[in-house]
C-alpha positions as CSV (number, residue, x, y, z in Angstrom):
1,X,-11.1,-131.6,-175.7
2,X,-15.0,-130.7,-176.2
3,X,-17.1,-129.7,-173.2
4,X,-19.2,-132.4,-172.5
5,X,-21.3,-131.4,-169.7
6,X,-22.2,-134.7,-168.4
7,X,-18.2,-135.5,-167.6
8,X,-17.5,-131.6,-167.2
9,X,-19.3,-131.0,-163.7
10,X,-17.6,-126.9,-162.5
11,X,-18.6,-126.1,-159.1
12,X,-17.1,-122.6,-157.8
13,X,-14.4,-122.8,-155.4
14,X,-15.2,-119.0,-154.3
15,X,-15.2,-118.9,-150.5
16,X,-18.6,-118.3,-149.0
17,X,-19.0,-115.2,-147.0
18,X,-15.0,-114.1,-148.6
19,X,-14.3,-110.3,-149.8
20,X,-12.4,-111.2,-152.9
21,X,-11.9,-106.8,-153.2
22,X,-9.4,-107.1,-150.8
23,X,-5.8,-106.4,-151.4
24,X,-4.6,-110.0,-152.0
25,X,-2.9,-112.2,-154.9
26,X,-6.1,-113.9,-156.8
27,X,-5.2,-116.7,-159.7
28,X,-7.9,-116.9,-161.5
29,X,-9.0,-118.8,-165.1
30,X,-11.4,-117.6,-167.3
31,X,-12.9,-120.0,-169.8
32,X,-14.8,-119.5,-173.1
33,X,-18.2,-120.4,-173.6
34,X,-19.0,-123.8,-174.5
35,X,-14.7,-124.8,-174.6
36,X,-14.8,-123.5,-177.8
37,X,-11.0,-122.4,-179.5
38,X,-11.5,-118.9,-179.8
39,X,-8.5,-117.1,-178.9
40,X,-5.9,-119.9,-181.6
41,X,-4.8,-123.1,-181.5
42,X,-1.6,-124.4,-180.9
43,X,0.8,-125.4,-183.3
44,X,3.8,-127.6,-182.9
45,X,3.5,-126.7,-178.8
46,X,3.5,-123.4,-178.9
47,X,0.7,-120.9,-179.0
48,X,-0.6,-119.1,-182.0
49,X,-2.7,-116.4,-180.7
50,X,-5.5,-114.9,-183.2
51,X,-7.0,-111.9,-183.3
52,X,-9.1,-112.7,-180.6
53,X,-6.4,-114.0,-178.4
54,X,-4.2,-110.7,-178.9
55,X,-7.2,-108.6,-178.8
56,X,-7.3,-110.2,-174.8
57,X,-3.8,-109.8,-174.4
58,X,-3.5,-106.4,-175.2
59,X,-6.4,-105.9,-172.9
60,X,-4.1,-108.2,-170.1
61,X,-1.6,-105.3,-170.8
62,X,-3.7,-102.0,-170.2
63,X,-5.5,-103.3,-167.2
64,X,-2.8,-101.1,-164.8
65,X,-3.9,-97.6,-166.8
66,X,-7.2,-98.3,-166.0
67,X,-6.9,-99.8,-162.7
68,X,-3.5,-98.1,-160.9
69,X,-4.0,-100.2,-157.7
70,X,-3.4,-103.6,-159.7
71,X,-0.2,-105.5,-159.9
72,X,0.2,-108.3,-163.1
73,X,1.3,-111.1,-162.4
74,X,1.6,-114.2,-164.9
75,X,-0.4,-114.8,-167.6
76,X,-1.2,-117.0,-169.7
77,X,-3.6,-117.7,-172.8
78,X,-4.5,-120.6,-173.7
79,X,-7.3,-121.4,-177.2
80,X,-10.2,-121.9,-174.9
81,X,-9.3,-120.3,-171.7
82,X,-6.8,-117.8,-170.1
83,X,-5.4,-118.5,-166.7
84,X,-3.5,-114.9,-164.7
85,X,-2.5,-113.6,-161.1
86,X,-3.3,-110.5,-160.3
87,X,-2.7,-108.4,-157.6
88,X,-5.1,-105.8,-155.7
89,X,-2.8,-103.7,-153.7
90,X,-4.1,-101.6,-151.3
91,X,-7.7,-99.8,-151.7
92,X,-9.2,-101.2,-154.7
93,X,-13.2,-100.3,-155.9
94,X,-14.4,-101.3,-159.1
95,X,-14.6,-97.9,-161.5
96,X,-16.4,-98.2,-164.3
């Protein structure tokens, strides 16, 4: 389906005021630019990642050598949009 932004309206559901650093379970979906396929296409109901879409999934993979405190949880990628639980456990600051 094409993003049409007339019938697409996306309002954040973030909680005002919320700490989302917190140890906590956090699903979350992050969507390409403009609903466009990036990451493959699907094919007879299953998922054909491309580069793109294994070049994110690899990156799904590593996040716990970069990050110790996170916990993965399920993921899932889709061709215009990932969707993944993810865990902060304990005390979690963003290193860069």
């Amino acid at each position: 389906m094409k993003y049409d932004p007339h019938k697409h309206h996306r309002r954040s559901i973030r909680l005002k005021g919320y700490d989302y650093s917190q140890a906590s379970a956090y699903f979350v979906t992050i969507c390409v630019q403009g609903g466009i396929s990036l990451l493959g296409e699907v094919v007879d109901g299953e998922m054909v990642l491309n580069d793109a879409g294994k070049m994110v999934t690899a990156f799904w993979e590593e996040i716990t050598i970069k990050y110790p405190s996170v916990i993965l949880d399920a993921f899932v990628c889709m061709p215009n949009h990932i969707h993944f639980i993810i865990i902060l456990a304990g005390m979690f600051r963003y290193l860069t």
